[in-house]
C-alpha positions in Angstrom: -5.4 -3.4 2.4 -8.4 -3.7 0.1 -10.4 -7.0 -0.4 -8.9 -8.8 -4.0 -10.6 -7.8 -7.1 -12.9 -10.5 -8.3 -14.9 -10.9 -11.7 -18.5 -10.4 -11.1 -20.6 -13.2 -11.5 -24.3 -13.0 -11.2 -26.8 -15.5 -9.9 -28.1 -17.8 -12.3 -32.1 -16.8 -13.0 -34.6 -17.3 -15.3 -34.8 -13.6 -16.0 -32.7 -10.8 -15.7 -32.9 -7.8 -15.9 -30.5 -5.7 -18.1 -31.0 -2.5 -16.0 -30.6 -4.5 -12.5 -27.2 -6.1 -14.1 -25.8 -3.0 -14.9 -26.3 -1.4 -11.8 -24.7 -4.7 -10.1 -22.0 -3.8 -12.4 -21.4 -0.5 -11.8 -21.3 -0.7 -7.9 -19.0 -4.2 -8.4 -16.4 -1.5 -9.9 -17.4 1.2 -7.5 -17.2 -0.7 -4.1 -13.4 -1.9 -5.0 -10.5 0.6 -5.7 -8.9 -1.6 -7.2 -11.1 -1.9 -9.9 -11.6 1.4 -10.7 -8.0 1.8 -10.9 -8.0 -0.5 -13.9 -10.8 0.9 -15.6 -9.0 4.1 -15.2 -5.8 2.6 -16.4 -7.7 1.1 -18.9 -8.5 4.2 -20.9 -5.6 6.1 -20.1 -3.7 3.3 -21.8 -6.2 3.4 -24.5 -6.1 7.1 -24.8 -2.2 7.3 -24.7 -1.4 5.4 -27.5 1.6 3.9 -26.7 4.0 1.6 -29.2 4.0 -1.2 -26.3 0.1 -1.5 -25.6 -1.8 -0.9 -28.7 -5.4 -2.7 -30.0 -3.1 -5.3 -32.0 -1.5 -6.7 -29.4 -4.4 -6.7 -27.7 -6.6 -8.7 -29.6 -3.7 -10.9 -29.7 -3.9 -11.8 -26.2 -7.9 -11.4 -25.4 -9.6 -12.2 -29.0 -13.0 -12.0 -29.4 -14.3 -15.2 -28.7 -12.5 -15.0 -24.9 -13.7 -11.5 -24.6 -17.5 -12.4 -25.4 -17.3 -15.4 -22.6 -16.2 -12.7 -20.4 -19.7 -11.2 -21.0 -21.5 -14.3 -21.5 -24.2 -13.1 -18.6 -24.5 -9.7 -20.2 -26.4 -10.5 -23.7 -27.4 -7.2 -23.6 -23.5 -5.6 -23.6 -22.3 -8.5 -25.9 -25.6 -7.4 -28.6 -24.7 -4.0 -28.2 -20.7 -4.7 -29.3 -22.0 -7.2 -32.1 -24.8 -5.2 -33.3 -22.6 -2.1 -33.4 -19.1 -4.0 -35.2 -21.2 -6.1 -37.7 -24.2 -4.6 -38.0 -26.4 -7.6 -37.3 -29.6 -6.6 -36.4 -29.7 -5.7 -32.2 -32.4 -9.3 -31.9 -30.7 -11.5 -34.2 -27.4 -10.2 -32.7 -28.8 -10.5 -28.6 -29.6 -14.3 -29.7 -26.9 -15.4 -31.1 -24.2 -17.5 -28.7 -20.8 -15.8 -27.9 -18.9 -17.9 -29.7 -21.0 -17.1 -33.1 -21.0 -13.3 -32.3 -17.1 -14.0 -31.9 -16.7 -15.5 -35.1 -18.8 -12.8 -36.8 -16.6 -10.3 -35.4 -13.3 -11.7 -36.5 -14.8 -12.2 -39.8 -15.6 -8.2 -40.5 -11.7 -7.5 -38.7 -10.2 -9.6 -40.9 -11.8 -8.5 -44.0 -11.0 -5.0 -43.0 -14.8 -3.8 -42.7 -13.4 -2.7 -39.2 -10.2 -2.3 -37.6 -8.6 -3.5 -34.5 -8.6 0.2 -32.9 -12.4 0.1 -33.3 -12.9 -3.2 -32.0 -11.1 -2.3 -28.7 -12.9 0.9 -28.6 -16.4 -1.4 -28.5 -15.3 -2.8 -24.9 -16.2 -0.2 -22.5 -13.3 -0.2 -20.0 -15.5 -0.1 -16.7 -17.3 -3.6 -17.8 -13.7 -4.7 -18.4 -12.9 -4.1 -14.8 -16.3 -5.9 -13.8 -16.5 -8.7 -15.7 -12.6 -9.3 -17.1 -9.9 -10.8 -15.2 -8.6 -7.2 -13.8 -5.2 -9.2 -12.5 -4.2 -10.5 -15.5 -5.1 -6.8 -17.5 -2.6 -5.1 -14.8 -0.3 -8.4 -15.3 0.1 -7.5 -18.7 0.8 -4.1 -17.8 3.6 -4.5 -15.5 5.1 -7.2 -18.3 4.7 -5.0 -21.4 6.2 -1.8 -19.7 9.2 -1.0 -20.9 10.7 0.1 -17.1 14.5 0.8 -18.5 13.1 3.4 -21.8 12.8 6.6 -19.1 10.8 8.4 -22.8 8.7 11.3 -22.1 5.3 9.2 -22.8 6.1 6.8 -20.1 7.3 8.7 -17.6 4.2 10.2 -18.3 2.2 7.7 -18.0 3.9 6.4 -14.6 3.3 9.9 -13.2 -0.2 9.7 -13.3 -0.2 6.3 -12.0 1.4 7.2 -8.8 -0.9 10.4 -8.6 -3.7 7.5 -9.0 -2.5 5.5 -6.4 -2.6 8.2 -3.8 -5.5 10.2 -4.8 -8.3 10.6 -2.4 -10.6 10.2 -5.8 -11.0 8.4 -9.3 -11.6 9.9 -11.8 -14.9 8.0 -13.1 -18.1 10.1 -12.6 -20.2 9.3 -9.3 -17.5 6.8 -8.3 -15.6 7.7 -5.2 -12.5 5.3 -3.0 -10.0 5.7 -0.9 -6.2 6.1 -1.6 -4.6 2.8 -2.2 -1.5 4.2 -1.3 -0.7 7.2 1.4 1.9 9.8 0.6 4.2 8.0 2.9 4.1 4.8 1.3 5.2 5.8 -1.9 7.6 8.1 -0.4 9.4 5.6 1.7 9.5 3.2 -0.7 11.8 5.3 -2.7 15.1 4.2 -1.3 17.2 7.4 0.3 19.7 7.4 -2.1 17.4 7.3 -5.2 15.5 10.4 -4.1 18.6 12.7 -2.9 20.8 11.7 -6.0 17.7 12.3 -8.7 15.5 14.6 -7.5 16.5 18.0 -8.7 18.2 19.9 -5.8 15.8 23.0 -6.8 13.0 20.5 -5.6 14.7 19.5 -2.3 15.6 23.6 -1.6 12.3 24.0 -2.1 10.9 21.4 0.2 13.4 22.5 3.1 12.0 25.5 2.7 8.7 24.3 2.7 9.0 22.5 6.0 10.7 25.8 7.6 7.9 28.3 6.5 5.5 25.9 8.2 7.6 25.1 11.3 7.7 29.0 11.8 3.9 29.7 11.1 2.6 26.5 12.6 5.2 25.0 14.7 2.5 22.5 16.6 2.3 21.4 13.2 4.1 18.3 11.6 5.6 18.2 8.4 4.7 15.0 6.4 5.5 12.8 3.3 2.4 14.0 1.5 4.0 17.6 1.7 7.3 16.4 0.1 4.9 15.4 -2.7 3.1 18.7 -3.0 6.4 19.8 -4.2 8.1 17.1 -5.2 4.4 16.0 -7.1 4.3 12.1 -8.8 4.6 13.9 -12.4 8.7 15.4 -10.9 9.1 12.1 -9.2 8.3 9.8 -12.7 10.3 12.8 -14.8 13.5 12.6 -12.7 14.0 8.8 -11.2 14.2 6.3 -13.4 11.3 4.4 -13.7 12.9 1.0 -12.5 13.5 2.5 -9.5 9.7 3.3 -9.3 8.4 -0.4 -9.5 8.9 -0.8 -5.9 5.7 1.5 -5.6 4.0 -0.8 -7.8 4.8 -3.6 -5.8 3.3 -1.6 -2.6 0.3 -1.0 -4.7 -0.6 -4.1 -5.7 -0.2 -5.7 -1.8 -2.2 -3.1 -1.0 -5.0 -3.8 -3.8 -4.6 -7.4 -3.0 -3.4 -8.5 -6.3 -1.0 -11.4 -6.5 2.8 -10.0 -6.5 4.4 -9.5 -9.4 6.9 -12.0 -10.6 10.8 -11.2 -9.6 11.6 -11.4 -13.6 9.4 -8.1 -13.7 11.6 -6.1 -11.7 15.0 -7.5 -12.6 16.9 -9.5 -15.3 16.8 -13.2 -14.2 20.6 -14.3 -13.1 22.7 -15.3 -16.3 22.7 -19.2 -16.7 26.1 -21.4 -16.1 26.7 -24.5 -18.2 27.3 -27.5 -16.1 30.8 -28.0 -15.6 32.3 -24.7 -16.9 34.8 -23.2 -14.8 33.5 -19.9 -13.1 34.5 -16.7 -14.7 36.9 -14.4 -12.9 34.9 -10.9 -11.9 34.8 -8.3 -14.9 36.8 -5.3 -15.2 33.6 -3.3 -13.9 32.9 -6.1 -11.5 32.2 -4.8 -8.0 34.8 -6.2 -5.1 33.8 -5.9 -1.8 36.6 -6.1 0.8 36.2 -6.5 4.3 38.0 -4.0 7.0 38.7 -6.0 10.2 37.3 -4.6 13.3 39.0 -3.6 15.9 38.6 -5.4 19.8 38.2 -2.4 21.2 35.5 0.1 20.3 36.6 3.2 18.7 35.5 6.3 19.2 33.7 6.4 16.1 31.8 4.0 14.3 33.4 2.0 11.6 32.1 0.0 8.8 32.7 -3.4 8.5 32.8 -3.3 4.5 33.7 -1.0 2.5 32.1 -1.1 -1.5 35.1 -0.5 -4.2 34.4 -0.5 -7.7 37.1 -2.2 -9.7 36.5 -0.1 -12.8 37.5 3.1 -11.6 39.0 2.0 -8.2 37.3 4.9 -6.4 36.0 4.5 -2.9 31.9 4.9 -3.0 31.7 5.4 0.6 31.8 9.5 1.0 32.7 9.5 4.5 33.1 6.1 6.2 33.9 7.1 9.7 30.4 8.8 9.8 26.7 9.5 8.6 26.9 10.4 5.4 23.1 12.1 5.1 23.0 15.9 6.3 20.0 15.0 9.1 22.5 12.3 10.7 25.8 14.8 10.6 23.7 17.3 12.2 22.8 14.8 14.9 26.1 13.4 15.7 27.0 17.1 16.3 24.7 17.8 18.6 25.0 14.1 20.4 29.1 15.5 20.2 28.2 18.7 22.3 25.7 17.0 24.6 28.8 14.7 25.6 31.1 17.5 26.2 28.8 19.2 28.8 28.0 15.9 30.8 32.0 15.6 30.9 32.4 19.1 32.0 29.6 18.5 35.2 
């Protein structure tokens, strides 16, 4: 786990240096993966223009005047955004307070001298990640997403993330980190029965035979999660499983940046409210029951489950085989556990 992102604040002198600040900067974003990962996320974001995160909405939510307090110990980035929006002279503009260059700079946006798209563009998105609350940035992320619209773009865009997450590099120039997530982390976090059911069955062939090629050529070798995802790479992963299912990898990422957890509401619909002192409704049609198969007091000879999951819309038993494993790995097992048994009888 990574230390928690901070904003960067510098000491308090009579003097600085614009140089020396931005070189404080640079290694603030540098020294903390987590940071980078927002810059990064920053432009791709910016770069992918999406319906649900566009320079509109954006201003909305960090306008100008928060944006220049942001920078209020860099005059020399806030004169460089006024000077280049407004046109104010770069002196007149480095003197001014942020609350003036601000106001200047909602005055030529509003009188359309400018436009929104270029007033985002201004704000370079590694000083975001220095100097910007980068929790509340990814916040807005995980909130505007639209997880249940599985659209080319953001399956796209979650694809890259994930690659992000668990690349041994960023991809800002001279800045290099650590995976915040391993191969096996993201691919254990996908529950079992997400990944067999969506993940193309071409993909999984091709993984089997991935892990047999090797077991025959290098059989001291082991066979690990990060070569499922050299085939089954994060781009097939956010193209096939829908990207609900995918937030639980989000969740790993941000313990693992040291972020605060995302709220519940995030990752699923908040419970339907019930008036006080209505009667409870009986379960829908596609309702599903659960009934419970007593268990036996003696042990049978093969497992049995104690509940068995019906659903009431189409009355069809969801449990493939309940007196057994159901996954391929744990029929193969019981076999073999099966024929072990048989010799110890026959000794």
């Amino acid at each position: 786990m990574f230390d928690t992102p901070t904003t960067l604040r510098h000491p308090e002198t009579p003097r600085n240096d614009d140089a020396a600040l931005a070189l404080e900067s640079r290694s603030h974003v540098a020294n903390n993966p987590a940071l980078q990962l927002v810059a990064e996320l920053i432009l791709k974001l910016r770069t992918s223009r999406l319906s649900w995160w566009t320079p509109e909405l954006l201003r909305d939510t960090w306008d100008a005047t928060e944006r220049m307090v942001w920078f209020r110990q860099r005059p020399d980035i806030r004169q460089r955004i006024t000077h280049s929006l407004t046109g104010l002279a770069p002196k007149a503009a480095r003197n001014k307070q942020p609350d003036f260059q601000a106001a200047l700079i909602d005055s030529v946006i509003d009188d359309g001298d400018i436009t929104v798209e270029q007033f985002e563009s201004a704000f370079d998105p590694i000083e975001l990640a220095a100097y910007a609350p980068a929790a509340a940035i990814w916040r807005r992320f995980r909130d505007w997403m639209p997880w249940d619209e599985d659209t080319a773009p953001n399956q796209q865009l979650v694809g890259w993330l994930i690659g992000q997450l668990i690349a041994g590099s960023g991809t800002i120039e001279g800045m290099a980190r650590k995976p915040i997530l391993t191969a096996h982390a993201v691919r254990t976090m996908i529950p079992g029965r997400v990944w067999h059911s969506k993940i193309p069955l071409e993909i999984r062939l091709a993984i089997d035979e991935l892990r047999f090629q090797g077991e025959q050529e290098k059989p001291a070798e082991p066979f690990h999660a990060v070569d499922d995802l050299s085939v089954a790479t994060p781009t097939i992963i956010a193209a096939h499983i829908p990207l609900r299912e995918l937030l639980c990898v989000l969740d790993a990422a941000e313990k693992a940046m040291g972020l605060p957890a995302s709220r519940a509401s995030v990752a699923a619909p908040p419970p339907p409210k019930v008036e006080e002192g209505a009667a409870a409704e009986p379960p829908r049609d596609s309702a599903k029951v659960q009934f419970v198969v007593p268990v036996a007091d003696k042990v049978p000879e093969k497992p049995v489950w104690n509940a068995v999951e019906i659903s009431a819309e189409n009355g069809a038993d969801k449990t493939a085989d309940k007196w057994g494993p159901k996954s391929a790995i744990e029929r193969i097992a019981a076999k073999v556990l099966e024929r072990a048994a048989g010799k110890e009888g026959e000794r």
